[in-house]
C-alpha positions as CSV (number, residue, x, y, z in Angstrom):
1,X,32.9,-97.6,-61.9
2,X,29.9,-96.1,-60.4
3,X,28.0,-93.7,-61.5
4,X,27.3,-90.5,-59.6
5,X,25.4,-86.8,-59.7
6,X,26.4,-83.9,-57.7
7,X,23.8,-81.1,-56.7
8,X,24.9,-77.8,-55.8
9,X,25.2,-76.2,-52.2
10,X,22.0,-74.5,-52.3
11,X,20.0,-77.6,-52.4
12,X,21.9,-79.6,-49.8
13,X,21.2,-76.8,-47.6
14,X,17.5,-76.8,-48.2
15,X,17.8,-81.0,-47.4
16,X,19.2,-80.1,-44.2
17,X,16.9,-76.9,-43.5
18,X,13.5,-78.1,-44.0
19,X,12.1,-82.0,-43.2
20,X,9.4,-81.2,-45.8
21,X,11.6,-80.2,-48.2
22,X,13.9,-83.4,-48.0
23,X,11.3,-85.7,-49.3
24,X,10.5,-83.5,-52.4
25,X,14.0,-83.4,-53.2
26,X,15.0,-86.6,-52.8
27,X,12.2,-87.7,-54.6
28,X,13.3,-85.6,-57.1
29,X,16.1,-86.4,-57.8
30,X,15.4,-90.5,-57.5
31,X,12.2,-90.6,-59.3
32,X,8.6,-91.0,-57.7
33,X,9.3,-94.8,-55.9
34,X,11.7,-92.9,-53.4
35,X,11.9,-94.1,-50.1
36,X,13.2,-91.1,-47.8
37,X,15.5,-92.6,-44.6
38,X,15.1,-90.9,-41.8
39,X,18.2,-90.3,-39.4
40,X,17.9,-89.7,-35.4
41,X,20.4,-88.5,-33.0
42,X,23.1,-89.9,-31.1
43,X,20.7,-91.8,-28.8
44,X,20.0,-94.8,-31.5
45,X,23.5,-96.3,-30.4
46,X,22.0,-99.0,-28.8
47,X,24.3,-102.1,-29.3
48,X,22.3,-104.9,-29.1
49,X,21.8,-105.9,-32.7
50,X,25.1,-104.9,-34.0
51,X,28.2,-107.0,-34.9
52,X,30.2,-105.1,-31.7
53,X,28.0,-105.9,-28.6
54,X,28.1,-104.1,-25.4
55,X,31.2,-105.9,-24.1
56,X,33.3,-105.0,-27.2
57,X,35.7,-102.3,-26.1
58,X,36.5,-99.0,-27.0
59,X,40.0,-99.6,-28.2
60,X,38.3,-102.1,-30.8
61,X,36.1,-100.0,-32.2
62,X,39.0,-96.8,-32.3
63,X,40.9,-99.7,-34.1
64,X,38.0,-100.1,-36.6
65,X,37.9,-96.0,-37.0
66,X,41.6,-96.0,-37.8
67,X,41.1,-98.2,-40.6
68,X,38.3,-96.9,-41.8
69,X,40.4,-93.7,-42.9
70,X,37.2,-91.5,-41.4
71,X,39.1,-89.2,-39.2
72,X,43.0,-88.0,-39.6
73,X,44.8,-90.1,-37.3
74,X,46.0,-86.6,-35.2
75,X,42.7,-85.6,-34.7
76,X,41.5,-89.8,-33.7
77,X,44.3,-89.1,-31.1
78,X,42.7,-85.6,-30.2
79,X,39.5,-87.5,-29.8
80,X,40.4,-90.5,-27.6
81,X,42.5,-88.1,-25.4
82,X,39.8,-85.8,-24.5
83,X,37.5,-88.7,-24.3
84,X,34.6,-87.8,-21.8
85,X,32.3,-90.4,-20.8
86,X,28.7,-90.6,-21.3
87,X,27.6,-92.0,-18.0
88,X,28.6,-92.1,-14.3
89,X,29.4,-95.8,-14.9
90,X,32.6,-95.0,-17.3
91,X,35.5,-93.3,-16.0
92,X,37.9,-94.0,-18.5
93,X,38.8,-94.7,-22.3
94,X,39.7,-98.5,-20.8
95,X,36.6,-98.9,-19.0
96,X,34.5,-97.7,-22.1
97,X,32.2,-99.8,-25.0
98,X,32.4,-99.4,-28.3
99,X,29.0,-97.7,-28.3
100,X,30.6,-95.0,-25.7
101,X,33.2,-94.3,-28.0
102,X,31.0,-93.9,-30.7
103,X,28.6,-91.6,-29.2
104,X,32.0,-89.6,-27.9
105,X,33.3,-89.0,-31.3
106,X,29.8,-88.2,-32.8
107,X,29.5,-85.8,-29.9
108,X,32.7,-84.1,-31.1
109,X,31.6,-83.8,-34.6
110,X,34.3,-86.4,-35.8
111,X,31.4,-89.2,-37.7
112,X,27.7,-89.4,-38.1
113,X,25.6,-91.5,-36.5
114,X,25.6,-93.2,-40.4
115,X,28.7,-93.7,-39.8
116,X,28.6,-95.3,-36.1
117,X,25.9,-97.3,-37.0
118,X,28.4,-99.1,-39.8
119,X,31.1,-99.3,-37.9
120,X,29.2,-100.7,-34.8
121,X,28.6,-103.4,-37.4
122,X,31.8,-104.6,-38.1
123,X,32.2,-102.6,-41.3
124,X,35.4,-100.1,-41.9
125,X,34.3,-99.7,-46.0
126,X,32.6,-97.8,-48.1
127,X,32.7,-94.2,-46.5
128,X,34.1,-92.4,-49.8
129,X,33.2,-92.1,-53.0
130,X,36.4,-90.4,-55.1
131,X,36.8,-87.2,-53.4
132,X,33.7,-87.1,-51.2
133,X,33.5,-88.7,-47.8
134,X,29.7,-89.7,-47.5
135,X,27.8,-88.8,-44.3
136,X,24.6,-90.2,-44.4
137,X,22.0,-91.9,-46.8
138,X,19.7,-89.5,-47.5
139,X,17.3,-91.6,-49.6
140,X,16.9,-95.1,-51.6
141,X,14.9,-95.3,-55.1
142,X,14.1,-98.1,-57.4
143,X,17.6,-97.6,-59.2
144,X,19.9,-95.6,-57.1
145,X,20.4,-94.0,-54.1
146,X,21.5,-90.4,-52.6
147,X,24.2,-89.2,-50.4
148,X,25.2,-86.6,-48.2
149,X,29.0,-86.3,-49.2
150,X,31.6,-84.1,-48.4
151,X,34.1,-82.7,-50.7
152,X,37.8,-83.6,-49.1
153,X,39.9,-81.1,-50.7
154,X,37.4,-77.9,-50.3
155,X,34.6,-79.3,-47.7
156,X,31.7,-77.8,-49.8
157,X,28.3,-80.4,-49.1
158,X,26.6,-82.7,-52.1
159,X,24.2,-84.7,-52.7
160,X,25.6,-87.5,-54.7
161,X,23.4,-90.0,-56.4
162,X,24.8,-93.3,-56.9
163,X,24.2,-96.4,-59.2
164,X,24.7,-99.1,-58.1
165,X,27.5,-101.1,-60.5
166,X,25.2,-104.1,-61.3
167,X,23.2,-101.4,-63.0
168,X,25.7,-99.6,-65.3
169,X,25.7,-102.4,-67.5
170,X,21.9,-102.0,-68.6
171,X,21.8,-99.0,-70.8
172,X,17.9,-98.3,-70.0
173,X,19.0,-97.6,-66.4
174,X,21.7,-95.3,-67.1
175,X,19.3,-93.1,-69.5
176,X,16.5,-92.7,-66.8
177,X,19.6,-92.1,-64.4
């Protein structure tokens, strides 16, 4: 099992308010060797060194998405029939990449860019964590690392720090955790 630590609203909120205020908290709550990762917009879907490359297809990746469990499948269908293309160069959901899509359902508010960026790799795993749906790495320490997450049931925001299983065993770790 892994081992996690939710924070309350109020200091999720201040992690998404103020840049300054991330690294203090993350820090915080991961000890002083915290590394803070930083997260850009939409426009870092470049597809070059991911596992899908610019040829791979729309319908692929929605295929990856529906496996993934990320988005209801109503609203997936919602998505892909509404798509609306990025460029002049795409017309349609056949004519789309997997990148397109991606940037399409991010657009709509349906996955991060977190999650596009996994999924672009090949990966459909690892998106929830019991009830919470994570959205985004928020930093990495020496023994754990911090989430974004996303209660399913009342969709109130965490921060969830994780250790990692091969730690749990080592009862030093889980005291400093």
């Amino acid at each position: 099992p892994t081992v996690t630590l939710a924070f309350p609203t109020q200091l999720v909120a201040c992690l998404l308010r103020y840049a300054i205020t991330i690294r203090r908290i993350v820090r915080h709550a991961c000890g002083k060797r915290c590394q803070v990762l930083a997260r850009q917009g939409s426009d870092r879907l470049t597809p070059s060194h991911w596992g899908f490359n610019s040829m791979s297809t729309a319908a692929n990746f929605i295929e990856l998405v529906r496996q993934s469990q990320l988005i209801a499948p109503a609203d997936l269908e919602a998505a892909v029939a509404g798509f609306e293309p990025g460029s002049a160069k795409v017309k349609t959901v056949q004519e789309a990449t997997a990148a397109d899509m991606a940037r399409h359902l991010i657009r709509r508010g349906l996955i991060t860019t977190w999650h596009a960026e996994k999924l672009l790799s090949g990966k459909n795993k690892g998106f929830f964590l019991g009830k919470y749906k994570l959205l985004e790495p928020l930093g990495a320490g020496g023994m754990s690392f911090v989430y974004l997450a996303e209660n399913q049931l009342l969709g109130q925001r965490r921060a969830i720090k994780v250790l990692p299983k091969s730690k749990i065993a080592d009862s030093s770790y889980l005291e400093r955790f």
